[in-house]
C-alpha positions in Angstrom: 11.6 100.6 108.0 13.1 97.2 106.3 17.0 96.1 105.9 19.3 98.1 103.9 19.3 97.5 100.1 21.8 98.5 97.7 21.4 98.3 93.8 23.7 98.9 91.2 22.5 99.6 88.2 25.9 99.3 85.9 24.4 100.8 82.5 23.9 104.1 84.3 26.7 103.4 86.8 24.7 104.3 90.0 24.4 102.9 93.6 21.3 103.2 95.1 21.1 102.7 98.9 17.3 102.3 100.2 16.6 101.9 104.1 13.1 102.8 104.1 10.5 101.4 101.8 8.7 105.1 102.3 8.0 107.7 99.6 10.6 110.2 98.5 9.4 113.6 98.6 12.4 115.7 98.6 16.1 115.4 97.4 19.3 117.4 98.8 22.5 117.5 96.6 25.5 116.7 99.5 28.2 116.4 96.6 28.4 116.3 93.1 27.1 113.3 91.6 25.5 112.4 95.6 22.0 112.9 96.8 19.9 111.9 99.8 16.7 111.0 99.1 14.3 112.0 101.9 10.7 111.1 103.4 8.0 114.2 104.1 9.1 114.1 107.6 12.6 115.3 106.3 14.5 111.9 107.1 17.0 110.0 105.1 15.7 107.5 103.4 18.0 106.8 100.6 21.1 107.9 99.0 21.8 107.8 95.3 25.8 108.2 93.9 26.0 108.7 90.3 29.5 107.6 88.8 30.1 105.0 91.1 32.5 102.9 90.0 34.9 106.7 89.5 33.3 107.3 93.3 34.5 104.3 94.8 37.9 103.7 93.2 38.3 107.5 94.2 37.2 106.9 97.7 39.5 103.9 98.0 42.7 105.9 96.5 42.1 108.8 98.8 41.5 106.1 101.9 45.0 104.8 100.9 47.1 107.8 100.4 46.2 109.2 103.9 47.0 105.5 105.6 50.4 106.0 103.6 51.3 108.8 104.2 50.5 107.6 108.2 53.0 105.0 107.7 55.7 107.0 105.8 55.2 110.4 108.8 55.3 107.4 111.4 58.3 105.7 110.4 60.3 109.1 109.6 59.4 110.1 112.7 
């Protein structure tokens, strides 16, 4: 195992995360457009978000929403 890395590759617009330096051997899709990369043993190794500048702006708009509508639900009642 090694430290995190993250790579953005912004002519393709994907994040890689890698936290093992071990071989992929198998993917699972757990969203659209999101995949974990795993080793043969079955464990994450990697995860790999296509559109990720759409991923994260969504991510951070949905993030703010809920804490707004916290705000507006605590204050009304």
């Amino acid at each position: 195992m090694r430290k995190t890395q993250m790579n953005y590759f912004k002519q393709d617009d994907v994040i890689h995360f890698l936290i093992s330096d071990e071989k992929e051997s198998n993917s699972v899709e757990l969203a659209p457009d999101i995949t974990a990369e795993l080793n043969e043993k079955g464990e994450l190794i990697g995860i790999e978000i296509l559109n990720a500048s759409s991923f994260i702006r969504d991510s951070i708009m949905d993030s703010f929403h809920v804490k707004l509508l916290n705000l507006t639900e605590k204050k009304a009642g």
